[in-house]
PDB file with one MODEL, atoms N, CA, C and O in Angstrom:
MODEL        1
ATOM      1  N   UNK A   1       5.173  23.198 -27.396  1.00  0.00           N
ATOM      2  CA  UNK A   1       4.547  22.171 -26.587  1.00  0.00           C
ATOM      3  C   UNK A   1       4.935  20.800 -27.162  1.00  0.00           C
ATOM      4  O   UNK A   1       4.756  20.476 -28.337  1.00  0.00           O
ATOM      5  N   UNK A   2       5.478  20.039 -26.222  1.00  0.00           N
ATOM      6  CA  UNK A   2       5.789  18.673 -26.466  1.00  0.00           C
ATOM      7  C   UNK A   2       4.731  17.858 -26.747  1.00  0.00           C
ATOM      8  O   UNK A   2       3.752  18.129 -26.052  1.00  0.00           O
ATOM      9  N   UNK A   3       4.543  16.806 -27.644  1.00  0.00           N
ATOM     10  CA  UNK A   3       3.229  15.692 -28.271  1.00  0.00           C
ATOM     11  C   UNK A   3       3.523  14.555 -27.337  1.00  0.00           C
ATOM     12  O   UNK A   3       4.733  14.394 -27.182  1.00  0.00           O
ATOM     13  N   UNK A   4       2.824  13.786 -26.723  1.00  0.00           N
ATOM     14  CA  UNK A   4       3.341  12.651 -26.270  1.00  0.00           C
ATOM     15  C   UNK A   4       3.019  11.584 -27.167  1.00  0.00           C
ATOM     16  O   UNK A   4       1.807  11.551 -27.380  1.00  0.00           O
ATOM     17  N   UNK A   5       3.754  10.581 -27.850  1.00  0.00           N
ATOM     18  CA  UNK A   5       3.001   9.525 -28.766  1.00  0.00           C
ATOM     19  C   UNK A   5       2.502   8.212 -27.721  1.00  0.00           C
ATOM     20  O   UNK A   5       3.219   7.657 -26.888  1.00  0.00           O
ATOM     21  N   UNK A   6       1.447   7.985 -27.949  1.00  0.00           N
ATOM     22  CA  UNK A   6       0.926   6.712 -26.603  1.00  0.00           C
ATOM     23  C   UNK A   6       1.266   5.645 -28.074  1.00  0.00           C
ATOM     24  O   UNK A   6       0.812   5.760 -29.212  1.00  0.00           O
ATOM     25  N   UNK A   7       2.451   4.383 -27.388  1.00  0.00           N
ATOM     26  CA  UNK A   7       2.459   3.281 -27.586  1.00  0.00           C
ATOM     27  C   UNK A   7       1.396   2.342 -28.084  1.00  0.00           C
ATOM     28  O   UNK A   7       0.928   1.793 -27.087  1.00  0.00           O
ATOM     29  N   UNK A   8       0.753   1.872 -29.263  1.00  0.00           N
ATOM     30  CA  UNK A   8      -0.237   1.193 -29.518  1.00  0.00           C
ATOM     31  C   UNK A   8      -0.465   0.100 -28.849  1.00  0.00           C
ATOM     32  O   UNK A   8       0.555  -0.561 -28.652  1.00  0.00           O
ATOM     33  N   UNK A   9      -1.872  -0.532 -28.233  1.00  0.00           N
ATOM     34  CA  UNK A   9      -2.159  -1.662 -27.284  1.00  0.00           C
ATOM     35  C   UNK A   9      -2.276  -2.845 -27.744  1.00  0.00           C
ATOM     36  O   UNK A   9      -2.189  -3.921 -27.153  1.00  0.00           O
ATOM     37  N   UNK A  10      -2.561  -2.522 -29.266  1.00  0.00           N
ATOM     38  CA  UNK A  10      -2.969  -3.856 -30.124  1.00  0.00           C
ATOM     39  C   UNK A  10      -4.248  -4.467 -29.721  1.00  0.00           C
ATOM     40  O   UNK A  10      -4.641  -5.515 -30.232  1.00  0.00           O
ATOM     41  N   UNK A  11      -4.976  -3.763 -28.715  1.00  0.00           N
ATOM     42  CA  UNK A  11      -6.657  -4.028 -28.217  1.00  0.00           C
ATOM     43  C   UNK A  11      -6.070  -5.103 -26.792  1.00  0.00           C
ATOM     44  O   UNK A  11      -7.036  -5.630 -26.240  1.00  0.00           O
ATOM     45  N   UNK A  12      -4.838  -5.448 -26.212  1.00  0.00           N
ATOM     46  CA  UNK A  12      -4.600  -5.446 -24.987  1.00  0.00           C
ATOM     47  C   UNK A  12      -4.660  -4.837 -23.686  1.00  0.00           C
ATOM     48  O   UNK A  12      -3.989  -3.842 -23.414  1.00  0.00           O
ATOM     49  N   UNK A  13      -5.603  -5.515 -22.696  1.00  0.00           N
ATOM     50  CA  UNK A  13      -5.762  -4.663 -21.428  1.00  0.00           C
ATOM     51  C   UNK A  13      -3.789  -4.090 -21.400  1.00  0.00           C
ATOM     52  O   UNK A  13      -2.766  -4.680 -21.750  1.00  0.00           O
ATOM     53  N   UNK A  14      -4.034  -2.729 -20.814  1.00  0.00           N
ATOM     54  CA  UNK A  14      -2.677  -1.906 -20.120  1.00  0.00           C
ATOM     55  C   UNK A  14      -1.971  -2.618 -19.176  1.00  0.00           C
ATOM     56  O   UNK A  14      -0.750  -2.572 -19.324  1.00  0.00           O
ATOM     57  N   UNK A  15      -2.434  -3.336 -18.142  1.00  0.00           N
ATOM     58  CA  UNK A  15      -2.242  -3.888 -16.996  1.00  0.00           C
ATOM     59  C   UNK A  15      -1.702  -5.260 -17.914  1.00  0.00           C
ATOM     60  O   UNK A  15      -0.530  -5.333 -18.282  1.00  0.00           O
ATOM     61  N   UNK A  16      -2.604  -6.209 -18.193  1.00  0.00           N
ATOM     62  CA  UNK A  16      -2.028  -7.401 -18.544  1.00  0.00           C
ATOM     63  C   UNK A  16      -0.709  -7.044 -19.342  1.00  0.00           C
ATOM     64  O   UNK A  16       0.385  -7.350 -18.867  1.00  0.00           O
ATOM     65  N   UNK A  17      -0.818  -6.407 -20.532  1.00  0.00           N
ATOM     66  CA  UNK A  17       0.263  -6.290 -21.345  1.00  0.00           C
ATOM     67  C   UNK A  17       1.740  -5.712 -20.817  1.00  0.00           C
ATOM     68  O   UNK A  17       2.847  -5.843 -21.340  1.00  0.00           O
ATOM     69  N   UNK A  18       1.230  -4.806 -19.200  1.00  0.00           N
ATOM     70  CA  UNK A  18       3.199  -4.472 -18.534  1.00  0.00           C
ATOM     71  C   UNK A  18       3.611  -5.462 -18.108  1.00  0.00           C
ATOM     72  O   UNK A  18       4.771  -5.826 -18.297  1.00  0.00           O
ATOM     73  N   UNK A  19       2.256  -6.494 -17.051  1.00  0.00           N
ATOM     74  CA  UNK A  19       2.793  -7.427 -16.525  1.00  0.00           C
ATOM     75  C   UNK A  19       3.307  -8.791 -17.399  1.00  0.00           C
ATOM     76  O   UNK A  19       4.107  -9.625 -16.975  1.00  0.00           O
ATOM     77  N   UNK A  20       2.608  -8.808 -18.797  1.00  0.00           N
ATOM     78  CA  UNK A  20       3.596  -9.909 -20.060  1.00  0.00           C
ATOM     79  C   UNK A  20       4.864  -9.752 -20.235  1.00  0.00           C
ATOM     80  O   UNK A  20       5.692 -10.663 -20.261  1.00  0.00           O
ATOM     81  N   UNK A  21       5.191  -7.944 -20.435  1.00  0.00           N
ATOM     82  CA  UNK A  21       6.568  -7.591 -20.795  1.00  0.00           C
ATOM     83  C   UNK A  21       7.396  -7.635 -19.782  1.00  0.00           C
ATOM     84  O   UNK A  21       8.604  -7.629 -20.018  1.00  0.00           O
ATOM     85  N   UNK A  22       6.925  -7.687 -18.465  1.00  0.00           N
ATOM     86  CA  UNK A  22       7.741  -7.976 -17.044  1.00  0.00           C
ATOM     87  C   UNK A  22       8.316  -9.358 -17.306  1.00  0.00           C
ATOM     88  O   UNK A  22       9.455  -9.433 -17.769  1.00  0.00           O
ATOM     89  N   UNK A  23       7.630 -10.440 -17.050  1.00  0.00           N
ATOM     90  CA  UNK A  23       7.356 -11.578 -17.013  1.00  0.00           C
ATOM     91  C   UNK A  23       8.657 -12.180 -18.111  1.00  0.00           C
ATOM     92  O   UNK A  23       9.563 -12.989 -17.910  1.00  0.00           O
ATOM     93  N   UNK A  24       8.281 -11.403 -19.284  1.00  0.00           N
ATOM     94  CA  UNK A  24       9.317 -11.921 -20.352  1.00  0.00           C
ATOM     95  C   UNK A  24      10.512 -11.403 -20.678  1.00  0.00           C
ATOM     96  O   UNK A  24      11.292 -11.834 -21.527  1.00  0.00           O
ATOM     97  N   UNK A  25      10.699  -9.996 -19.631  1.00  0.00           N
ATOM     98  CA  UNK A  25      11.986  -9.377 -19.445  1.00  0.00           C
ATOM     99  C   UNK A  25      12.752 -10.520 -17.771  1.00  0.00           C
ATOM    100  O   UNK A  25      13.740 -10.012 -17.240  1.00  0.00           O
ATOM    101  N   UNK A  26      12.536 -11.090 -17.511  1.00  0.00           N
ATOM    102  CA  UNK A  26      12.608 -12.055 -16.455  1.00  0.00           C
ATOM    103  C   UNK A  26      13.171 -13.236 -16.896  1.00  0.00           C
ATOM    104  O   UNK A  26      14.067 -13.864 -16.332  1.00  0.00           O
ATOM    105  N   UNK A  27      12.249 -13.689 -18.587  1.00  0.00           N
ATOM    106  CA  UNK A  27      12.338 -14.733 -18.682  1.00  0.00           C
ATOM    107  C   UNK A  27      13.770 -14.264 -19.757  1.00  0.00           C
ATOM    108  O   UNK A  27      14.309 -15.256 -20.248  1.00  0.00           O
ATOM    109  N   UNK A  28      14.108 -13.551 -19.966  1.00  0.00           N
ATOM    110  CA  UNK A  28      15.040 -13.774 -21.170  1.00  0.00           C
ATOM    111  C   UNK A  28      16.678 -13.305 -19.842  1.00  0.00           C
ATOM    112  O   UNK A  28      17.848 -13.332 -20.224  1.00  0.00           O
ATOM    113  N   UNK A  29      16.334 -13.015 -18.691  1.00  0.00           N
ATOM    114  CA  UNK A  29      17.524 -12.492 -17.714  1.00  0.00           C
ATOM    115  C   UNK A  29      17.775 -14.583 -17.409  1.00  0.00           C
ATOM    116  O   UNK A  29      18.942 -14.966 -17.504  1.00  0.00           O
ATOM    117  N   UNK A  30      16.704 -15.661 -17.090  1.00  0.00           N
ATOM    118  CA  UNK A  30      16.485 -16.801 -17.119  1.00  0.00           C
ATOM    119  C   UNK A  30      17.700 -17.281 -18.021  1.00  0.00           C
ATOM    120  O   UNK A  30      18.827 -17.675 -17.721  1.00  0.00           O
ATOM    121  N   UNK A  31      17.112 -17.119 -19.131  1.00  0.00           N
ATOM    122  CA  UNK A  31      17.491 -17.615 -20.733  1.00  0.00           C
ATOM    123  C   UNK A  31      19.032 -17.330 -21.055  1.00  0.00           C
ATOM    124  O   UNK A  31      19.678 -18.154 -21.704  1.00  0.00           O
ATOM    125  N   UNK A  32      19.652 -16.048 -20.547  1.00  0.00           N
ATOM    126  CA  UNK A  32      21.167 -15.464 -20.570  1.00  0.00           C
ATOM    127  C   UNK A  32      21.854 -16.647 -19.491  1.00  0.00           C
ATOM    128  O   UNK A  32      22.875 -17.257 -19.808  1.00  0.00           O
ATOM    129  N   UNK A  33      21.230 -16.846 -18.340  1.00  0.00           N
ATOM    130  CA  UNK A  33      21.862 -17.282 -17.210  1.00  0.00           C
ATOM    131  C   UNK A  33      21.973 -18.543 -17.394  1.00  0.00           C
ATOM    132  O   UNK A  33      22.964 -19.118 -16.944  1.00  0.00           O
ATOM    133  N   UNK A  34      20.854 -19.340 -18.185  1.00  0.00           N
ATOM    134  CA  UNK A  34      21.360 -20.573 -18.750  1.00  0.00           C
ATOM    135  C   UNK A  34      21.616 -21.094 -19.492  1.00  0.00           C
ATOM    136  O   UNK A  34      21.302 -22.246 -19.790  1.00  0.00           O
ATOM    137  N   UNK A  35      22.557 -20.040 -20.216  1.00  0.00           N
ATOM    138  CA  UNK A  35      22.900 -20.266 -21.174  1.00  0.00           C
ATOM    139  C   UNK A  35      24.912 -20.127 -20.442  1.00  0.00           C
ATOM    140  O   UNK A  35      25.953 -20.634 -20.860  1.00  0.00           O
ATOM    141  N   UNK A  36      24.706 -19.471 -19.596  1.00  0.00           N
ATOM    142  CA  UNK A  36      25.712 -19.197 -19.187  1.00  0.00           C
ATOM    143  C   UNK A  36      26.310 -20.129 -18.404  1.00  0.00           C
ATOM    144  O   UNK A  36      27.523 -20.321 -18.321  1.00  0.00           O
ATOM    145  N   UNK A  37      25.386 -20.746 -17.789  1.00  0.00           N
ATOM    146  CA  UNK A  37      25.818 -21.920 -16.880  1.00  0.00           C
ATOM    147  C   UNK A  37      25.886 -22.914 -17.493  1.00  0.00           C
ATOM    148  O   UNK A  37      26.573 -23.759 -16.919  1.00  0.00           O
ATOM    149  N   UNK A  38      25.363 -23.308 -18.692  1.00  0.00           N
ATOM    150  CA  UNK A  38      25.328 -24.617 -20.057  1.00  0.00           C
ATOM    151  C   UNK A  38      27.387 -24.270 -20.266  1.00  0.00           C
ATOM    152  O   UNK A  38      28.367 -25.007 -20.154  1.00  0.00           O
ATOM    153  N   UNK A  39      27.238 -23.027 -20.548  1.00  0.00           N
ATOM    154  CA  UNK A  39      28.808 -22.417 -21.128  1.00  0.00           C
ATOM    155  C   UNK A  39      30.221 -23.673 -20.162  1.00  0.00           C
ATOM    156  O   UNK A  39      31.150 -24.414 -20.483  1.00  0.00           O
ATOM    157  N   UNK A  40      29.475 -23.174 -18.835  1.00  0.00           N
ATOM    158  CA  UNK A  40      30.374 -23.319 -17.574  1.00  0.00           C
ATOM    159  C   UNK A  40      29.930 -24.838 -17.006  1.00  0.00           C
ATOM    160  O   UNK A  40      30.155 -24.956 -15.801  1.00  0.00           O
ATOM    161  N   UNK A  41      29.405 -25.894 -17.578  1.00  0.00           N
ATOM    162  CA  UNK A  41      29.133 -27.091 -17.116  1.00  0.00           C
ATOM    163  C   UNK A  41      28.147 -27.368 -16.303  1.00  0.00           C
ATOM    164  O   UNK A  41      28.012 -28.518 -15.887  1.00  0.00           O
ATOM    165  N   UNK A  42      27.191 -26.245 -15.895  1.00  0.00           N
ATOM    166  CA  UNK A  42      26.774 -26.523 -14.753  1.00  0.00           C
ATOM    167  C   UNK A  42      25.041 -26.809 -15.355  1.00  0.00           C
ATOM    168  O   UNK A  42      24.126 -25.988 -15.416  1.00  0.00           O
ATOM    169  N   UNK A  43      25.041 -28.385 -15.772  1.00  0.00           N
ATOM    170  CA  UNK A  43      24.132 -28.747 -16.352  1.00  0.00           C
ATOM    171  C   UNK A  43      22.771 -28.298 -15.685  1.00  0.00           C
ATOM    172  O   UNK A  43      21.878 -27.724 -16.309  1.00  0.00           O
ATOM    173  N   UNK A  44      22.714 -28.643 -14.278  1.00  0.00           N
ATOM    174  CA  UNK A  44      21.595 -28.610 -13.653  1.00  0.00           C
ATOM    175  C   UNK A  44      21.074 -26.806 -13.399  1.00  0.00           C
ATOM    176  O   UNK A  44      20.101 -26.308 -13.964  1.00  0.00           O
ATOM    177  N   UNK A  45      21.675 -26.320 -12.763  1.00  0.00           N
ATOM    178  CA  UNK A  45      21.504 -24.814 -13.155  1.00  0.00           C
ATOM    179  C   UNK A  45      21.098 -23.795 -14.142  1.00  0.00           C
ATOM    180  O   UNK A  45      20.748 -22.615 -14.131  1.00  0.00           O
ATOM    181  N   UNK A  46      21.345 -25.013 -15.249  1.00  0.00           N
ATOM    182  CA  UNK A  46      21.048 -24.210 -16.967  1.00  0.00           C
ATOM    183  C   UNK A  46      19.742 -24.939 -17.275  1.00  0.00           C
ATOM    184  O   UNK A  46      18.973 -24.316 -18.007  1.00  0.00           O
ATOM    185  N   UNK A  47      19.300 -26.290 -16.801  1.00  0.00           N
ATOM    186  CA  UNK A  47      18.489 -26.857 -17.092  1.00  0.00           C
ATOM    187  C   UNK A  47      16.922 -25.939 -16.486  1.00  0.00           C
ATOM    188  O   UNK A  47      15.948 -25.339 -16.940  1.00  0.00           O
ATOM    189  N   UNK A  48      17.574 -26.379 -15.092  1.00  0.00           N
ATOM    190  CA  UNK A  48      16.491 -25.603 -14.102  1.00  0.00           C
ATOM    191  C   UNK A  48      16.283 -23.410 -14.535  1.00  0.00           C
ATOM    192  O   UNK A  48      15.262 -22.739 -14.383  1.00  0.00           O
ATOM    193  N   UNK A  49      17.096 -23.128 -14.840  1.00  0.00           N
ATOM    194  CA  UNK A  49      16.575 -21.969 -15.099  1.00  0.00           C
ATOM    195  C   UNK A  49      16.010 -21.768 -17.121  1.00  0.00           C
ATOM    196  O   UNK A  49      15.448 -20.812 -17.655  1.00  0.00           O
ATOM    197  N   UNK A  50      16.360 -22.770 -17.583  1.00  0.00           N
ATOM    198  CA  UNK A  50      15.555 -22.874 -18.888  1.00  0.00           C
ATOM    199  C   UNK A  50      14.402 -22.970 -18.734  1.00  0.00           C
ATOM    200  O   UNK A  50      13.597 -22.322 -19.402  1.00  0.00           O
ATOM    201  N   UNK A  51      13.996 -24.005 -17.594  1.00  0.00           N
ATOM    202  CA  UNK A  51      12.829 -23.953 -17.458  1.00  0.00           C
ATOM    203  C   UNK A  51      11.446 -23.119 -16.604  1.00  0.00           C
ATOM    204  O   UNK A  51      10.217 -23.139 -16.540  1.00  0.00           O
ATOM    205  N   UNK A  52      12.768 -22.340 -15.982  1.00  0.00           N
ATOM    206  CA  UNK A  52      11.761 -21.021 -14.987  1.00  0.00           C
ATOM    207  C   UNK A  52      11.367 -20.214 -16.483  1.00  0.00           C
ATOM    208  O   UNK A  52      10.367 -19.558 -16.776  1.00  0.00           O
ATOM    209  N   UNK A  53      12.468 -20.520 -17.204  1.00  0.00           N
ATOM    210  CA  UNK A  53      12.404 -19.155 -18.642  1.00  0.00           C
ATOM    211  C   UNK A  53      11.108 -19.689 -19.546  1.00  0.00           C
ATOM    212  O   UNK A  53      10.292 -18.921 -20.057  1.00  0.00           O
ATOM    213  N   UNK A  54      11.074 -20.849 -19.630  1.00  0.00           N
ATOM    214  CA  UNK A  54      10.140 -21.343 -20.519  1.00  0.00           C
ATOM    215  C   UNK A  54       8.956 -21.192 -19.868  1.00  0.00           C
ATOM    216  O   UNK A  54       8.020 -20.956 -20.632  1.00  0.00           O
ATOM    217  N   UNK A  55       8.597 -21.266 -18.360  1.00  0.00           N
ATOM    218  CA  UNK A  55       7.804 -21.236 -17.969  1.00  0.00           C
ATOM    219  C   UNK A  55       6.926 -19.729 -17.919  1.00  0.00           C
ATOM    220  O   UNK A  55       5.817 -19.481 -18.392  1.00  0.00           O
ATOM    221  N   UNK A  56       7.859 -18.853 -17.169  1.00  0.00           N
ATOM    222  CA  UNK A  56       7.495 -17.438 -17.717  1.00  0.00           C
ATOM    223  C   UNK A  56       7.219 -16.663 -18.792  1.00  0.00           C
ATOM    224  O   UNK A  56       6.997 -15.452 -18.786  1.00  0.00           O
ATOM    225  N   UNK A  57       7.250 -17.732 -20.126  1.00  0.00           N
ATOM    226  CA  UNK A  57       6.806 -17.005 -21.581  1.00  0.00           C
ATOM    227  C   UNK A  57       5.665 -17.812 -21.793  1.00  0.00           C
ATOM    228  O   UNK A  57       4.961 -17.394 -22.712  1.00  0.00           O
ATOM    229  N   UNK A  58       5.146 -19.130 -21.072  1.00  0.00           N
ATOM    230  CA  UNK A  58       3.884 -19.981 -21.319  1.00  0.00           C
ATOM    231  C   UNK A  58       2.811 -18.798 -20.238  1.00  0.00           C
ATOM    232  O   UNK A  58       1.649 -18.482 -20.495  1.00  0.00           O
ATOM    233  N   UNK A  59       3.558 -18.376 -19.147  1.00  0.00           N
ATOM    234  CA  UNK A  59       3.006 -17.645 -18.639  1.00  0.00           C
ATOM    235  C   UNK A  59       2.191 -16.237 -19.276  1.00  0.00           C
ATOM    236  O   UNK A  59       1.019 -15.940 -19.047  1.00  0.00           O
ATOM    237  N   UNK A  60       2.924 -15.663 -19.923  1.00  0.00           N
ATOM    238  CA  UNK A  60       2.907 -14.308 -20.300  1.00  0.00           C
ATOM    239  C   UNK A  60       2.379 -15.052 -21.638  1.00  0.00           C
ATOM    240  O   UNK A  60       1.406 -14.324 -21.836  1.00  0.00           O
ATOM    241  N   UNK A  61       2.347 -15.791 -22.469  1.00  0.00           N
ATOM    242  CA  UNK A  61       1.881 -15.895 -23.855  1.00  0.00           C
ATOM    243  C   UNK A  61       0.144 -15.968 -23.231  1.00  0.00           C
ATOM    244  O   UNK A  61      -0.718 -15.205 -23.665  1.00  0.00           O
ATOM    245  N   UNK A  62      -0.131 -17.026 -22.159  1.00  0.00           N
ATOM    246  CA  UNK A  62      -1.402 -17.333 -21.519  1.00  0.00           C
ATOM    247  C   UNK A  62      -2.130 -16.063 -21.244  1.00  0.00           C
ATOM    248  O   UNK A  62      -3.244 -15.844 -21.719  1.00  0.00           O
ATOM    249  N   UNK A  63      -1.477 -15.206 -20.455  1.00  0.00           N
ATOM    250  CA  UNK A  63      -2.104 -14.316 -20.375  1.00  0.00           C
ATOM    251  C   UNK A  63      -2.683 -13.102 -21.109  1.00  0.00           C
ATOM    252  O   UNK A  63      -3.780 -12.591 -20.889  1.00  0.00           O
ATOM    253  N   UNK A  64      -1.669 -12.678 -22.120  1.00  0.00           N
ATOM    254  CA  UNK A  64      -2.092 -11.843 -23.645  1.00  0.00           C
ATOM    255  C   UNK A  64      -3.118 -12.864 -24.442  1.00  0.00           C
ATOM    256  O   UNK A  64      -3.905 -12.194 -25.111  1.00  0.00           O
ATOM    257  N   UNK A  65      -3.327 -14.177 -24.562  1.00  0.00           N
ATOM    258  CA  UNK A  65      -4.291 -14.945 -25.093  1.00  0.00           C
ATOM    259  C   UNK A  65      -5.672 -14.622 -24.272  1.00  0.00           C
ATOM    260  O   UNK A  65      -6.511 -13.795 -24.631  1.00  0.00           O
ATOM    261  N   UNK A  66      -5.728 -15.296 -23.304  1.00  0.00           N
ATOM    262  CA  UNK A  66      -6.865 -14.874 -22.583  1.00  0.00           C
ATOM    263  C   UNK A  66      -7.436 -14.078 -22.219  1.00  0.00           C
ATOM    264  O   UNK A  66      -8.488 -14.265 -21.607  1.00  0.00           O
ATOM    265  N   UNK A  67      -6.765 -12.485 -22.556  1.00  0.00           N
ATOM    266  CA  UNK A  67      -7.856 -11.872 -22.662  1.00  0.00           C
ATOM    267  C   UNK A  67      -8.160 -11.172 -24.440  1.00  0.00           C
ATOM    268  O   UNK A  67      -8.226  -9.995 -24.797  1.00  0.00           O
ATOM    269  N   UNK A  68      -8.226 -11.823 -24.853  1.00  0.00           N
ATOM    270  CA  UNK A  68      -8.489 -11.524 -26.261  1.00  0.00           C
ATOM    271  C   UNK A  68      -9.302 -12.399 -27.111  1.00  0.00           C
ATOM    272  O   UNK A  68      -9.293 -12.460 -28.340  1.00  0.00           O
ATOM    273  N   UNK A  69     -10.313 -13.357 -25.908  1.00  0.00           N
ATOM    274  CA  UNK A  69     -11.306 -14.430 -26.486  1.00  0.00           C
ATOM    275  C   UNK A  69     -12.446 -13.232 -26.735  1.00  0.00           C
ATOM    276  O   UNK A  69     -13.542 -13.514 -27.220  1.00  0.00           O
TER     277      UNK A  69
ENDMDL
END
């Protein structure tokens, strides 16, 4: 019989904590792309998706904070 090991929560709701790791698997696809477009000149493109990226980890940091008051 196979054991399943359950992933530790660190006392994080289940729900909040997939939708953080979503959020910040998003933000780092962001973070590649403008980095890629910084590569290729395309200032505004790298700027604007730095900041969807930055925004989606203020996001996801907010939300693992708040529920842990």
């Amino acid at each position: 019989m196979k054991q399943t090991v359950q992933k530790p929560n660190y006392g994080f709701n289940q729900q909040e904590l997939e939708l953080a790791q979503g959020e910040l698997k998003v933000a780092l696809i962001f973070a590649d792309y403008s980095s890629a477009a910084y590569s290729r000149g395309k200032l505004k493109h790298a700027i604007d998706a730095r900041s969807k990226a930055k925004s989606l980890c203020m996001r996801a940091t907010a939300r693992l904070t708040a529920g842990n008051h």
